[in-house]
N, C-alpha and C positions, 0 to 999 in steps of 0.2 A: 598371165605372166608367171613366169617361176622361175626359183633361185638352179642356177647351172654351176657344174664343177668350173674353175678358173672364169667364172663371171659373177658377176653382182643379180647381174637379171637376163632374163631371154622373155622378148616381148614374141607373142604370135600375129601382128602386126604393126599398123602405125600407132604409133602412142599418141594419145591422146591427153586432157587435161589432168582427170583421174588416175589415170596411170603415170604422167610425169611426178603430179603431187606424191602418191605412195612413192615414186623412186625417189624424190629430195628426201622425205620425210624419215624414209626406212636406210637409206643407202648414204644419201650427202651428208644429212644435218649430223648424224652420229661421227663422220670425219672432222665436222667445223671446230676450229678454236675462233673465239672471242674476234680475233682481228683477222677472221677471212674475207676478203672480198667475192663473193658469186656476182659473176656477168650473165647474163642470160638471153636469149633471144626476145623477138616481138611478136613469136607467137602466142593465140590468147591464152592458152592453157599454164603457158611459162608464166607471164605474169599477172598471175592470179593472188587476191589478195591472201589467200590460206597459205600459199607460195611464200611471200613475203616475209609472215606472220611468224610462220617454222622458224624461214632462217633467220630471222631478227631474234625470236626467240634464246637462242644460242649466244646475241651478242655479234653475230656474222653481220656485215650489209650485203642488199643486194644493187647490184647496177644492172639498169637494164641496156643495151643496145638501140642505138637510136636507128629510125628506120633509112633504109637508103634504097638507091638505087640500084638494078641489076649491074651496073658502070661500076659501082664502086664496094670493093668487098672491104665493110668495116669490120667483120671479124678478124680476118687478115691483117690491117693494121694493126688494131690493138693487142695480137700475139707479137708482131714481129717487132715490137717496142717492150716485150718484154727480155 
């Protein structure tokens, strides 16, 4: 992974647990104030406790995404109620 002009990161493949951690850690947590909420997926690497730990760190919570169904896209809901 390395820092690209007009991006935060440029992965050279799929990200993984290590590699999402470093991007909260170096890229998120440094935006968070106190009363953000992070939603995140159900993949294992997303919610990992060092994950957590960062953003609570900062005074952020995290919500994680409840698992669903291919039928029903919960990301979709929860943006379009914002």
């Amino acid at each position: 992974m390395q820092a690209s002009p007009g991006r935060k990161w440029v992965f050279g493949g799929p990200i993984n647990g290590d590699g999402f951690f470093v991007c909260v850690r170096q890229v998120l947590v440094p935006s968070l104030s106190g009363s953000d909420v992070v939603v995140i997926g159900t993949l294992d690497g997303h919610a990992s406790v060092a994950v957590r730990e960062t953003i609570e760190a900062v005074g952020s919570s995290l919500r994680c995404l409840p698992l669903c169904s291919p039928d029903f896209a919960a990301i979709a809901n929860a943006f379009a109620t914002l």
